[in-house]
KETIRO-717999 format. One record per atom (N, C-alpha, C): x, y, z; residue in three letters; atom name. Coordinates in nm, 3 decimals. Each point is the difference from the previous one (the first is absolute). Layout:
BEGIN
+---------+---------+---------+-----+----+
:      xx :      yy :      zz :   r :  a :
+---------+---------+---------+-----+----+
:       X :       Y :       Z : Ala : CA :
...
+---------+---------+---------+-----+----+
//
This chain:
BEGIN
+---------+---------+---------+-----+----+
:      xx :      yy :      zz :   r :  a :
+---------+---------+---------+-----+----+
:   0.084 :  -0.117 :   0.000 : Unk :  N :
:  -0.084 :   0.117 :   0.000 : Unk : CA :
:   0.089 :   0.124 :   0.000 : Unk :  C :
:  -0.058 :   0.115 :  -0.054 : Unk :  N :
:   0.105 :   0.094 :  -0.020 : Unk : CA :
:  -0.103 :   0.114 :   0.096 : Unk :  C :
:   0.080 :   0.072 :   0.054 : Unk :  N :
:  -0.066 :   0.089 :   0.112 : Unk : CA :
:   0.069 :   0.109 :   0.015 : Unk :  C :
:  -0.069 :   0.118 :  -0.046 : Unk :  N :
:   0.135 :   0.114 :   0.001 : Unk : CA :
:  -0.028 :   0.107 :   0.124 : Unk :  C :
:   0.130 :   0.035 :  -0.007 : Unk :  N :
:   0.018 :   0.088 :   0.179 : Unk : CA :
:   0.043 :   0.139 :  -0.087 : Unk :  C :
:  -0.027 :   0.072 :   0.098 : Unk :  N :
:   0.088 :   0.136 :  -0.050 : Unk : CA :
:  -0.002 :   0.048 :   0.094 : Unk :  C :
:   0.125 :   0.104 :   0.060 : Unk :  N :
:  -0.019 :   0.092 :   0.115 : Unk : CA :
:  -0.114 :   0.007 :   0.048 : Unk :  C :
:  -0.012 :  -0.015 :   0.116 : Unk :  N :
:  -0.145 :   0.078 :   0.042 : Unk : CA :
:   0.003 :   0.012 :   0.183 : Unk :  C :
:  -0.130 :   0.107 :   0.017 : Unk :  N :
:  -0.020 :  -0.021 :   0.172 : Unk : CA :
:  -0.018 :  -0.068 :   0.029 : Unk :  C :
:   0.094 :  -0.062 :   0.096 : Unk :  N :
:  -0.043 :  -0.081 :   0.117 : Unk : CA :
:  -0.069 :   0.042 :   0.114 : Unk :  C :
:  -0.154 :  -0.040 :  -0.014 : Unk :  N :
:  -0.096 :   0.031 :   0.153 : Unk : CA :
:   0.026 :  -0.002 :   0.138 : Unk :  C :
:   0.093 :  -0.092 :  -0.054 : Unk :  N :
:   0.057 :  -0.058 :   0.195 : Unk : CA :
:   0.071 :   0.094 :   0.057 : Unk :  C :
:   0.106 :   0.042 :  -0.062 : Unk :  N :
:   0.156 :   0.058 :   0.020 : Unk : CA :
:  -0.015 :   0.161 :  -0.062 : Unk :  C :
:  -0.055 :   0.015 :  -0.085 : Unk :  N :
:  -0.040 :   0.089 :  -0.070 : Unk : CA :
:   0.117 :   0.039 :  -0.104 : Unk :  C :
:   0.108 :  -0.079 :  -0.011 : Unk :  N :
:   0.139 :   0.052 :  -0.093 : Unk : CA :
:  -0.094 :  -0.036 :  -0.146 : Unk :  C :
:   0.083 :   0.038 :  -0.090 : Unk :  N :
:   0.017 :  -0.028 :  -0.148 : Unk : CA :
:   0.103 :  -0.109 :  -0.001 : Unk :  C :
:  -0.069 :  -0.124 :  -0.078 : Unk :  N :
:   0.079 :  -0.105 :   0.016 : Unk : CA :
:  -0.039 :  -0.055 :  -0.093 : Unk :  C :
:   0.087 :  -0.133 :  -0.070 : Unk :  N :
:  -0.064 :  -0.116 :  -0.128 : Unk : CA :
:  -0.048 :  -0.126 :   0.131 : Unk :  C :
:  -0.073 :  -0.069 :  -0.098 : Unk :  N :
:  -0.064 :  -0.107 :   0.114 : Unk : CA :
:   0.065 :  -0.098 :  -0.108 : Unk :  C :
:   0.048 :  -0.133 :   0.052 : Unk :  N :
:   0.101 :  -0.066 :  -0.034 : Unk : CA :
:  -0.084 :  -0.180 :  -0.039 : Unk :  C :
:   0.002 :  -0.005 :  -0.092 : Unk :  N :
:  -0.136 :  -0.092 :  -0.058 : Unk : CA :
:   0.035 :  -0.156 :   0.072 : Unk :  C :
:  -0.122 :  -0.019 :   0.087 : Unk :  N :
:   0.000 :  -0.130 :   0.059 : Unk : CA :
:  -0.135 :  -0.051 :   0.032 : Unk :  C :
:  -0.051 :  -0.085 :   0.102 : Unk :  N :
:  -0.110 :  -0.068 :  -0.001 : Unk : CA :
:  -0.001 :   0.011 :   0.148 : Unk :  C :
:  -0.131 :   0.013 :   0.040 : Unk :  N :
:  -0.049 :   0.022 :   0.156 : Unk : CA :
:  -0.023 :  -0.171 :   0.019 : Unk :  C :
:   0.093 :  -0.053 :   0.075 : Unk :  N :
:  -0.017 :  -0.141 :   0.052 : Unk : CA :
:  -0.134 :  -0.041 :   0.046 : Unk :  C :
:  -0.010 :   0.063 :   0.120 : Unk :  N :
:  -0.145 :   0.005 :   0.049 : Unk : CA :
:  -0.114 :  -0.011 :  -0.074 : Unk :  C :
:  -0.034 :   0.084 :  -0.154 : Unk :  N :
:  -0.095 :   0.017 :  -0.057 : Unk : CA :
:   0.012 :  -0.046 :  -0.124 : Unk :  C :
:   0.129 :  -0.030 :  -0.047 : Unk :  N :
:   0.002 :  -0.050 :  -0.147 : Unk : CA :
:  -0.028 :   0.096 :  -0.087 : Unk :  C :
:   0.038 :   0.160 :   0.015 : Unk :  N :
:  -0.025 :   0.082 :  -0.087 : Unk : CA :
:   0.097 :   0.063 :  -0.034 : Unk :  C :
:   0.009 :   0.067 :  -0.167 : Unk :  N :
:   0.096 :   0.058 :  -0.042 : Unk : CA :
:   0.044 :   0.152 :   0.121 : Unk :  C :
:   0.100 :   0.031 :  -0.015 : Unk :  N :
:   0.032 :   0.168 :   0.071 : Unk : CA :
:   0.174 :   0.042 :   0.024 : Unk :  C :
:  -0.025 :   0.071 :   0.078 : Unk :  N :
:   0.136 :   0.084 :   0.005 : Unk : CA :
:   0.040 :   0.034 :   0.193 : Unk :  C :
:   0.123 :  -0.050 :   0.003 : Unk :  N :
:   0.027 :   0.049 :   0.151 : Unk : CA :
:   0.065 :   0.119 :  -0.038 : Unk :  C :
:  -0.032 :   0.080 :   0.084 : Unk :  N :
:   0.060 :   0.134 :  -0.033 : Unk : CA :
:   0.182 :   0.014 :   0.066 : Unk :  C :
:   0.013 :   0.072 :  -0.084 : Unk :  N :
:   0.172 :   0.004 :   0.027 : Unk : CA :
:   0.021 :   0.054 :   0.168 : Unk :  C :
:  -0.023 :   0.099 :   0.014 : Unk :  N :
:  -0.006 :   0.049 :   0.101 : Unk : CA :
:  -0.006 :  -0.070 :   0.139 : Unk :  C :
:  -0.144 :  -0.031 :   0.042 : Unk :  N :
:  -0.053 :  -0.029 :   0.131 : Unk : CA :
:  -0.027 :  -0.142 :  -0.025 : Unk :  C :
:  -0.006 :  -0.078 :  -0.121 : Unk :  N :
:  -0.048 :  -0.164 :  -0.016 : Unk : CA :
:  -0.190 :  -0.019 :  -0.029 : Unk :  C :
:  -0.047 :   0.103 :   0.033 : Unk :  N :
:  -0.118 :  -0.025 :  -0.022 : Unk : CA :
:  -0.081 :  -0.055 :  -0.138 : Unk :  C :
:  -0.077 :  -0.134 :  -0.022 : Unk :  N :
:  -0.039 :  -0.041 :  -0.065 : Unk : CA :
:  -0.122 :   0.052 :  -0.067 : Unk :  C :
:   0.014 :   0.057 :  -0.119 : Unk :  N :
:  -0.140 :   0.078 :  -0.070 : Unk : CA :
:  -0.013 :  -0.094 :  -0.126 : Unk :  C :
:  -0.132 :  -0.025 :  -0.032 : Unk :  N :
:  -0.073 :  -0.045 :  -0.115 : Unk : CA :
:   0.042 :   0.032 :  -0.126 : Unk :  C :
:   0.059 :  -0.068 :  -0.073 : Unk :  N :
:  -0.021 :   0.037 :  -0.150 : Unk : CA :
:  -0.139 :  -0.003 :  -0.101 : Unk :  C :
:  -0.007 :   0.149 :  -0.091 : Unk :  N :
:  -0.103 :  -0.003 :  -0.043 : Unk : CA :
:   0.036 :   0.112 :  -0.157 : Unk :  C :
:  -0.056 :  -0.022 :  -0.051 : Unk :  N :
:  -0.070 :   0.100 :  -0.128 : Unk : CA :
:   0.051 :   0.147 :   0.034 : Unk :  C :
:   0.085 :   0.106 :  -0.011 : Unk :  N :
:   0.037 :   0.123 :  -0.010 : Unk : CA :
:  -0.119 :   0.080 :  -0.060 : Unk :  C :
:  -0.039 :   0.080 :  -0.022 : Unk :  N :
:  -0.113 :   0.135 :  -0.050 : Unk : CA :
:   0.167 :   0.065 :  -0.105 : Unk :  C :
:  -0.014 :   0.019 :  -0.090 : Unk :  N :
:   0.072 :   0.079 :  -0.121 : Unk : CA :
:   0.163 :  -0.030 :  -0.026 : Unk :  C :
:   0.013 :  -0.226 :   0.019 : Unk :  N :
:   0.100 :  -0.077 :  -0.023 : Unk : CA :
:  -0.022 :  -0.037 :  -0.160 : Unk :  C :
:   0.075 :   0.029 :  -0.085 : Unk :  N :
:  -0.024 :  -0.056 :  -0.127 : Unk : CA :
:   0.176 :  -0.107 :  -0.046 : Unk :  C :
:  -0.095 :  -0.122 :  -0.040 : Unk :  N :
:   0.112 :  -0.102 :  -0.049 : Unk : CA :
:  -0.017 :   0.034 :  -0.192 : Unk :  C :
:   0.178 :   0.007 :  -0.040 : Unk :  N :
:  -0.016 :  -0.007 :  -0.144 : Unk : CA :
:   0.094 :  -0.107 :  -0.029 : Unk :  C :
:  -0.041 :  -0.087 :  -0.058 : Unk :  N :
:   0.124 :  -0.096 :  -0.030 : Unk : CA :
:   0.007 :  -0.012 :  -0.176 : Unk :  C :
:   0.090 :  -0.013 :  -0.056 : Unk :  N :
:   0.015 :  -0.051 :  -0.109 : Unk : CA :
:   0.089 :  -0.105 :  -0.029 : Unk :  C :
:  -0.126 :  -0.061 :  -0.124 : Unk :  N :
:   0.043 :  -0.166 :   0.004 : Unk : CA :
:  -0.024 :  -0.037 :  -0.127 : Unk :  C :
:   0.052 :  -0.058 :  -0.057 : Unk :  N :
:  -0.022 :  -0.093 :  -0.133 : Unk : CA :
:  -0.004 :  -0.193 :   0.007 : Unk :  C :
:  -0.037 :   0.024 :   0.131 : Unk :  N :
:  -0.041 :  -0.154 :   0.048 : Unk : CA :
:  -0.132 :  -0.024 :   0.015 : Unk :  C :
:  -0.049 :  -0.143 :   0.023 : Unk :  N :
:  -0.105 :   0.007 :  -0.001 : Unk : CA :
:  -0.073 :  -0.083 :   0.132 : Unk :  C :
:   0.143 :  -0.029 :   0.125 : Unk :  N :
:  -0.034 :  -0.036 :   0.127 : Unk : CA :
:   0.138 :   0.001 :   0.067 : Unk :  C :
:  -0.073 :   0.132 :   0.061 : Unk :  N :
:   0.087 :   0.030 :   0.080 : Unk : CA :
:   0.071 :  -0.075 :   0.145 : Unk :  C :
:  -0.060 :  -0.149 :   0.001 : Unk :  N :
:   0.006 :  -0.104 :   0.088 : Unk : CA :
:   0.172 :  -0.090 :  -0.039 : Unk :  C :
:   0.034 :   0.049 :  -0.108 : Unk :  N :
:   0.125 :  -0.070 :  -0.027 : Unk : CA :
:   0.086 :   0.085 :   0.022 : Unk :  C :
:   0.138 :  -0.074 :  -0.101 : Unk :  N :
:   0.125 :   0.120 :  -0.017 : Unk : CA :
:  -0.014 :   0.038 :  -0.130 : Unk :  C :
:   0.023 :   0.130 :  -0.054 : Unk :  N :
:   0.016 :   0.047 :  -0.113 : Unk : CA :
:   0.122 :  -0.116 :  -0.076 : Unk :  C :
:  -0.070 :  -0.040 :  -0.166 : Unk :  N :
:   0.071 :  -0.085 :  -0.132 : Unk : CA :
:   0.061 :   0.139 :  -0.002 : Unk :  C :
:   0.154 :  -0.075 :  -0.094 : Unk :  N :
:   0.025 :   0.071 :  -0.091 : Unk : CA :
:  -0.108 :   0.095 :  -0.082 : Unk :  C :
:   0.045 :   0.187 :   0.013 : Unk :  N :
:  -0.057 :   0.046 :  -0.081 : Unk : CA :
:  -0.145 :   0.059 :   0.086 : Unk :  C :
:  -0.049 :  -0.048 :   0.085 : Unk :  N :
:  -0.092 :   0.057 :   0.068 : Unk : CA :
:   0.024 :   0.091 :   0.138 : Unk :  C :
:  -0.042 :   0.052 :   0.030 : Unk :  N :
:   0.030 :   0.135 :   0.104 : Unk : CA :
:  -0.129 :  -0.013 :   0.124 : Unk :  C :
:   0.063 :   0.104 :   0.116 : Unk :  N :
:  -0.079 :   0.029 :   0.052 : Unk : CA :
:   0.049 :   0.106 :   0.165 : Unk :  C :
:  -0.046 :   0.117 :  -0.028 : Unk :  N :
:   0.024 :   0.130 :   0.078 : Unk : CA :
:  -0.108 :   0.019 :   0.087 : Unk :  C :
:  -0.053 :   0.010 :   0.130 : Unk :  N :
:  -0.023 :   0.058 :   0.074 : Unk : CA :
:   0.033 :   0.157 :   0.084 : Unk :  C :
:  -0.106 :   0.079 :   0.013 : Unk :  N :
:  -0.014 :   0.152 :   0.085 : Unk : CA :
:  -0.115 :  -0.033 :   0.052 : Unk :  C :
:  -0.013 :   0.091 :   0.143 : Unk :  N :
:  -0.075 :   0.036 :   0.084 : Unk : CA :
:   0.038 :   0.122 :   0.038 : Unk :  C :
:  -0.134 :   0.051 :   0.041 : Unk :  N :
:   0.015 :   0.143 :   0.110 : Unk : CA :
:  -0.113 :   0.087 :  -0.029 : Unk :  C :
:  -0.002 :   0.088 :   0.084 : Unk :  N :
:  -0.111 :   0.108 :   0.036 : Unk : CA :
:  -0.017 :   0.109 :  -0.100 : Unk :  C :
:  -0.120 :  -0.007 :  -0.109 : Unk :  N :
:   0.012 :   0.105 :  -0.087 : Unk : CA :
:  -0.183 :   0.021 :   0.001 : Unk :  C :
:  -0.015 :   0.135 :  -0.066 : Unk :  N :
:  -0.130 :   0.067 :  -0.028 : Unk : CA :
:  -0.101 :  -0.099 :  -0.088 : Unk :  C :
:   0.054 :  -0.068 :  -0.085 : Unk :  N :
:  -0.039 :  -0.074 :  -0.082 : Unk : CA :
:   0.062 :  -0.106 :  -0.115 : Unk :  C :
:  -0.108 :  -0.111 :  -0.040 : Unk :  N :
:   0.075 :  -0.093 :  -0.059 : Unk : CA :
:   0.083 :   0.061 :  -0.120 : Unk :  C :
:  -0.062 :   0.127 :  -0.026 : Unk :  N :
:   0.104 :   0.059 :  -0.121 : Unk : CA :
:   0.147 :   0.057 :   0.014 : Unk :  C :
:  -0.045 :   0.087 :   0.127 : Unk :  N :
:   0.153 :   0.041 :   0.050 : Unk : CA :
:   0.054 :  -0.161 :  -0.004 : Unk :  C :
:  -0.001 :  -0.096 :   0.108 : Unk :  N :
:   0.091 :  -0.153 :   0.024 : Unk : CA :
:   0.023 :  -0.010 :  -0.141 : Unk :  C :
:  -0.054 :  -0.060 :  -0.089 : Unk :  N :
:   0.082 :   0.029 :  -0.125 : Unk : CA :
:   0.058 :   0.051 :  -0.068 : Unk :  C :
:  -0.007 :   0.114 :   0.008 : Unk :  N :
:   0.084 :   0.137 :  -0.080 : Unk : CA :
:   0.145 :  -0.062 :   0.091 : Unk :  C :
:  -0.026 :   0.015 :   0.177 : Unk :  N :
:   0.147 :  -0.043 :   0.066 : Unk : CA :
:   0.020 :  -0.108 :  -0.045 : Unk :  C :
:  -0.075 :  -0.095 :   0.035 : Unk :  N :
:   0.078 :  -0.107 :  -0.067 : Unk : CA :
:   0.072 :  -0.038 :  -0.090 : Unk :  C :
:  -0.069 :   0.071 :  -0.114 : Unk :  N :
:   0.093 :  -0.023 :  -0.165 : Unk : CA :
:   0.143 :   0.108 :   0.043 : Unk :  C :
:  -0.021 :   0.053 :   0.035 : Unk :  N :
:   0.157 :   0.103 :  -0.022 : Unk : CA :
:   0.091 :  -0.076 :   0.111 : Unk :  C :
:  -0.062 :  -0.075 :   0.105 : Unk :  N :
:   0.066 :  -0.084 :   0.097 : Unk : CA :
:   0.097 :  -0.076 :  -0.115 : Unk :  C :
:  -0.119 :  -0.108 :  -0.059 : Unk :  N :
:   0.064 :  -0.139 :  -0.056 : Unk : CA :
:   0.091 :   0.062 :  -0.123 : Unk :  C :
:  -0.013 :   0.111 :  -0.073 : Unk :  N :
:   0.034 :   0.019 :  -0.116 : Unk : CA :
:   0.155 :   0.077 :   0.037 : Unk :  C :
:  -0.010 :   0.017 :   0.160 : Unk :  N :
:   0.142 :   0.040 :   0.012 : Unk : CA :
:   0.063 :  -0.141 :   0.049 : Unk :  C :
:  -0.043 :  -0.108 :   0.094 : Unk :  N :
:   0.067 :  -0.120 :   0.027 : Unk : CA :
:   0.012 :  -0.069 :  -0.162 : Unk :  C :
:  -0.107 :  -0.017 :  -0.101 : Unk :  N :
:   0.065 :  -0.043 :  -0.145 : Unk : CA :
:   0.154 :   0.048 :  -0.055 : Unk :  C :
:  -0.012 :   0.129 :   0.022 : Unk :  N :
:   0.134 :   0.114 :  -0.031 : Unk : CA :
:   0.095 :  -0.050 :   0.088 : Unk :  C :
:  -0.009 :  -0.028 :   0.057 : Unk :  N :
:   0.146 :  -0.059 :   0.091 : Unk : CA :
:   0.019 :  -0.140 :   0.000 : Unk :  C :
:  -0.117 :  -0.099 :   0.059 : Unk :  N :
:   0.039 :  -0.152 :  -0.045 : Unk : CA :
:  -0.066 :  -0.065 :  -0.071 : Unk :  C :
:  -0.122 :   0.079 :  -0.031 : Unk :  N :
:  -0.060 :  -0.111 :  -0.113 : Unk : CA :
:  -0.167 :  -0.042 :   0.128 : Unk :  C :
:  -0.065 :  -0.039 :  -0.044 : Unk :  N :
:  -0.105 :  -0.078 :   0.088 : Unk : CA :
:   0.023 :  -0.137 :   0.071 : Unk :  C :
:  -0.047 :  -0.020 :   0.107 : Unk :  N :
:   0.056 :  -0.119 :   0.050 : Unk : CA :
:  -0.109 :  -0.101 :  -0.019 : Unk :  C :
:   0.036 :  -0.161 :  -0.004 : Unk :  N :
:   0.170 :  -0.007 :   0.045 : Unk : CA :
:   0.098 :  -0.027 :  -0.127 : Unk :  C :
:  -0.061 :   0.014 :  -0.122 : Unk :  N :
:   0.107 :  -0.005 :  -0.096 : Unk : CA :
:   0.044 :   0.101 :  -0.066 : Unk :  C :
:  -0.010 :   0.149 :   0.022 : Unk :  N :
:   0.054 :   0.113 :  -0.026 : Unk : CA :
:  -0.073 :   0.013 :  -0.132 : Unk :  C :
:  -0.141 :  -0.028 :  -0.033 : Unk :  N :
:  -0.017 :   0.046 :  -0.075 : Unk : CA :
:  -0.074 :   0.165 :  -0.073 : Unk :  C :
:   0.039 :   0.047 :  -0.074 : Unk :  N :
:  -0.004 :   0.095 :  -0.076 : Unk : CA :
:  -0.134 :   0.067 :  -0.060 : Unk :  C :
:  -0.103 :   0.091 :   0.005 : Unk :  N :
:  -0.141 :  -0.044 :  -0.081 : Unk : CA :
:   0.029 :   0.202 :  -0.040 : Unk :  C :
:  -0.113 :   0.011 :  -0.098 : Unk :  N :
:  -0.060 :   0.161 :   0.006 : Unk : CA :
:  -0.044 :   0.038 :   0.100 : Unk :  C :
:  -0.047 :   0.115 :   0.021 : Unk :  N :
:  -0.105 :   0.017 :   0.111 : Unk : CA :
:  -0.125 :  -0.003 :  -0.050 : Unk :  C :
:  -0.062 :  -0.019 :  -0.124 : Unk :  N :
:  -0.117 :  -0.037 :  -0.077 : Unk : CA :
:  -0.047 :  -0.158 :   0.071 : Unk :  C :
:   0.102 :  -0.087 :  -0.006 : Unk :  N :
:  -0.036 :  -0.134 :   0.013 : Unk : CA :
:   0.021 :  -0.008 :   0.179 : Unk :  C :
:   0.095 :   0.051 :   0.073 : Unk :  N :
:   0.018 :   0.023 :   0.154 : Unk : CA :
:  -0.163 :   0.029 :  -0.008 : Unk :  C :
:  -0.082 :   0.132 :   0.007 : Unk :  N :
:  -0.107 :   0.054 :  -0.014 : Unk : CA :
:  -0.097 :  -0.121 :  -0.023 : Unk :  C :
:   0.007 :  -0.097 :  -0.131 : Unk :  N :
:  -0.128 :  -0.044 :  -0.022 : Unk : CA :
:  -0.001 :  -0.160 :   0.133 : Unk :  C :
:   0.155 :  -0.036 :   0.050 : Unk :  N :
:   0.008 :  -0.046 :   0.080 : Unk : CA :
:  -0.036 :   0.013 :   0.108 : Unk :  C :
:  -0.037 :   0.107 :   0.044 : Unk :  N :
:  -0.056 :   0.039 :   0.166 : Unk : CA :
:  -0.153 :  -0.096 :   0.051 : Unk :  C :
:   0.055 :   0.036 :   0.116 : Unk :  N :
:  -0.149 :  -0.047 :   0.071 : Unk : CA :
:   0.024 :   0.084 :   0.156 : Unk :  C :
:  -0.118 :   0.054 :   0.020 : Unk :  N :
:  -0.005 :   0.117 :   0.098 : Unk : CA :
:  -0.142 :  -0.024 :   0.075 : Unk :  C :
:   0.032 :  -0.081 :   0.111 : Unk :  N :
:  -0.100 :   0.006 :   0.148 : Unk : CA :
:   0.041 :   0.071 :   0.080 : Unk :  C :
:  -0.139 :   0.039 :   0.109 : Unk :  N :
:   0.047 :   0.057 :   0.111 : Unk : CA :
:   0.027 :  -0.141 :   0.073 : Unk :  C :
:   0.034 :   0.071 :   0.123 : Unk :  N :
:  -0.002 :  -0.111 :   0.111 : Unk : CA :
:  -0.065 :  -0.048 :   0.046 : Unk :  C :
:  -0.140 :   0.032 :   0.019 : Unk :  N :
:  -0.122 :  -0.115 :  -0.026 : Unk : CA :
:  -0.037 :  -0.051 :  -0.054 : Unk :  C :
:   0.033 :   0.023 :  -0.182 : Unk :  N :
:  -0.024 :  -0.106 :  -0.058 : Unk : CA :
:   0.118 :  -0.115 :   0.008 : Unk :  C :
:   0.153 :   0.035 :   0.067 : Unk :  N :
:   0.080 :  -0.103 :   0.013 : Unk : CA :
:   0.017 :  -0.095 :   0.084 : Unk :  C :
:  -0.130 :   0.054 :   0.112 : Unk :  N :
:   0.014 :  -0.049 :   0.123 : Unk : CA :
:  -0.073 :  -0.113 :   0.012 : Unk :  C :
:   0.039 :  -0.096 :   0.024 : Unk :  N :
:   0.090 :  -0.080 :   0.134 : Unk : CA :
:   0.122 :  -0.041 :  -0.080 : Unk :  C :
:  -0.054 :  -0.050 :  -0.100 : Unk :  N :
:   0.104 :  -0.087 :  -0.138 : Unk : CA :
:   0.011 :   0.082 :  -0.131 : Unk :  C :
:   0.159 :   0.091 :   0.019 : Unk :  N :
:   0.026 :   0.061 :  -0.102 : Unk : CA :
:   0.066 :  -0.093 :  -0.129 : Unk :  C :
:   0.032 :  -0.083 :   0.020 : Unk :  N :
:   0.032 :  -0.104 :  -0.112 : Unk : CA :
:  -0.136 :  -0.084 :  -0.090 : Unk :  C :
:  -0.078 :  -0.040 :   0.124 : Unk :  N :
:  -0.136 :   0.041 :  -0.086 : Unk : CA :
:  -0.069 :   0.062 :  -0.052 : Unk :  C :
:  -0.051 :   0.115 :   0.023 : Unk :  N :
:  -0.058 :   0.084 :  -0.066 : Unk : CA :
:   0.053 :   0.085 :  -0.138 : Unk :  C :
:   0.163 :  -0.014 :   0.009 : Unk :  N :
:   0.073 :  -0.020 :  -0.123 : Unk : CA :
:  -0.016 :  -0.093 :  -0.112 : Unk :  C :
:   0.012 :  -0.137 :   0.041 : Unk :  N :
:  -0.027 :  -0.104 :  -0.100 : Unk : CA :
:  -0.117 :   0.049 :  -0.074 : Unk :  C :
:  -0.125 :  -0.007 :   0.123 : Unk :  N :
:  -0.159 :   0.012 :  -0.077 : Unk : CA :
:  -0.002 :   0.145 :  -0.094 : Unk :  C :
:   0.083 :   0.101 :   0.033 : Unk :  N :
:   0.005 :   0.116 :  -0.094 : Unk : CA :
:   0.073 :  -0.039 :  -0.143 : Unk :  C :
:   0.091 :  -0.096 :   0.023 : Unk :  N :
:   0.070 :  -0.045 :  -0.121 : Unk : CA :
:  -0.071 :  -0.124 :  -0.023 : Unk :  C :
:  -0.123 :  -0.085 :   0.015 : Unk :  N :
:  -0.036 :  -0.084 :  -0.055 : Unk : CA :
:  -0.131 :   0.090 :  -0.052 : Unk :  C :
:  -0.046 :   0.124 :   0.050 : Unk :  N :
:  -0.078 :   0.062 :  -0.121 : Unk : CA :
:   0.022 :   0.080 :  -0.088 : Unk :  C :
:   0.155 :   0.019 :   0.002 : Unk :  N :
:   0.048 :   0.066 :  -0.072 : Unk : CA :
:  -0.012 :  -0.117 :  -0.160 : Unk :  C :
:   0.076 :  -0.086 :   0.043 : Unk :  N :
:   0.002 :  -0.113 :  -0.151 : Unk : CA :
:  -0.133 :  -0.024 :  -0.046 : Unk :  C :
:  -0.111 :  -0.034 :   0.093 : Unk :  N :
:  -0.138 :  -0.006 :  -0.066 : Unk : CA :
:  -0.045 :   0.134 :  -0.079 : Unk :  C :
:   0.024 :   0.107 :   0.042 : Unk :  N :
:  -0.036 :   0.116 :  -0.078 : Unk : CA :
:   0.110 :  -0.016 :  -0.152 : Unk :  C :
:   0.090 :  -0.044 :  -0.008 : Unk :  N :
:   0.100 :   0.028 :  -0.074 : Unk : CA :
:  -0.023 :  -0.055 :  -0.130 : Unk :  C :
+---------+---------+---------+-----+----+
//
């Protein structure tokens, strides 16, 4: 399961802290002990978290073949348009230096672009590797 943290208040302690991704024994639930004081908080869905990944795979449950890619971003933006606008100038500067991982490969930003897929964090939530696949298994049925 993929579960994303970012800085944030801690209620307990009240610092600015990352909560450090683990599982509440007791309850069997995803969350974060906070750096600080240890206190155990819930993982959940962010309000204005957008995931952009680009991929030319078509399950994201393996390792990238030869020739296929796959980039991940997260973070706090106004909208799914801004996360992409960052995103592409993100990946299109990591292309410029090594290439896309994990085989350094090379694309336009036409085809980077028609590659995207852009959820918030509720639609990624609980299983961001799922809700990827099913975006790329309707991607090929439309296709």
């Amino acid at each position: 399961m993929v579960a994303p943290f970012y800085p944030d208040h801690c209620e307990t302690c009240g610092r600015e802290t990352l909560f450090r991704h683990d599982v509440d024994p007791k309850a069997d639930v995803p969350g974060g002990t906070c750096d600080e004081c240890g206190t155990f908080v819930r993982a959940g869905p962010q309000d204005g978290v957008y995931w952009v990944t680009f991929t030319n795979m078509t399950d994201l449950s393996g390792e990238p073949a030869a020739g296929e890619y796959s980039l991940t971003m997260s973070g706090k933006r106004d909208s799914a348009a801004e996360a992409l606008e960052t995103a592409v100038r993100w990946a299109l500067d990591v292309m410029r230096r090594v290439g896309l991982p994990p085989h350094g490969l090379r694309l336009d930003e036409a085809e980077l672009r028609r590659d995207a897929i852009v959820f918030t964090d509720r639609e990624a939530w609980p299983d961001f590797v799922e809700a990827i696949n099913l975006s790329l298994q309707q991607r090929q049925v439309g296709a």
